[in-house]
N, C-alpha and C positions, 0 to 999 in steps of 0.2 A: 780802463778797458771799455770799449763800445757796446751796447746792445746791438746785438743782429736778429731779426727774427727769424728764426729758421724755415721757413715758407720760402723765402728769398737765398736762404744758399744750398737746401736740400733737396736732392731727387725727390720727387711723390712718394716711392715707394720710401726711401730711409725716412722721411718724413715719418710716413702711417708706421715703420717700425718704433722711434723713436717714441711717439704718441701713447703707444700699446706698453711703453714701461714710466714715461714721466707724467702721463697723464692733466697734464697745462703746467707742472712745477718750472721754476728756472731751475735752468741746468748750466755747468759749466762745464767747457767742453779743453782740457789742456793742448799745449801744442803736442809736436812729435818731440820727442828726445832729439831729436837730433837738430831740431830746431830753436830748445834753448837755449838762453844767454846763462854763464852761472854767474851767480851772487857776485854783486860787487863788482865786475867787468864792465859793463857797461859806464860805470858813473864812475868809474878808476877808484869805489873804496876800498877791493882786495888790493891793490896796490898799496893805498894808505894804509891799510892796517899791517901789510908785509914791514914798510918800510921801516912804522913804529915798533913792531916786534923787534924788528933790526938792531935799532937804535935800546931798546931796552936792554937786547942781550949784551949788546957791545957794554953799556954803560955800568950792566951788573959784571961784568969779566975787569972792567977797569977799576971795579973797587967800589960803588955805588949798594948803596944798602937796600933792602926791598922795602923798607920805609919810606926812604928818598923816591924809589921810582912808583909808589902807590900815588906819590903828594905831587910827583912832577905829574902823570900822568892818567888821575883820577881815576886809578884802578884798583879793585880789593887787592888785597894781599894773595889769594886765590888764584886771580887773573893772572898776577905779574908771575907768581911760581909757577903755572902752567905754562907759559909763554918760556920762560927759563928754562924749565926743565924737557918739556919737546922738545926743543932747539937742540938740548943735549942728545937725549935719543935721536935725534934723525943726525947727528951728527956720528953717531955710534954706530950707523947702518949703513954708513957712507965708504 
């Protein structure tokens, strides 16, 4: 993220408002809501991570043990039974 100095993109007056609560501190200023990107879209890792869950459930429904997919998949035991069992539920709501 770029420094801007706020002199350069502020009206005077939101300036002098802006002054009168941050007093010289940096501030961050978020985009709009409707201007983010979410997590992971941009660089396609909500897709990688979908496709790996994919690939887990499928492999635990074929018979694969939750040991096997902690050791194929460098994930607690936690991880892979939460991946499993959402899968179930959202399959149960379906």
């Amino acid at each position: 993220m770029k420094y801007v100095n706020a002199k350069d993109v502020l009206p005077p007056e939101v300036l002098r408002e802006v002054q009168k609560y941050s007093g010289g501190a940096l501030i961050y200023v978020p985009k709009k809501e409707a201007d983010r990107i979410g997590w992971g879209q941009l660089n396609g890792a909500k897709a990688h991570v979908a496709g790996r869950n994919r690939s887990i459930i499928t492999a635990y429904h074929n018979g694969t043990s939750v040991i096997q997919l902690m050791k194929q998949h460098c994930l607690s035991e936690a991880s892979i039974r939460k991946i499993i069992y959402n899968k179930a539920s959202l399959d149960k709501e379906a």
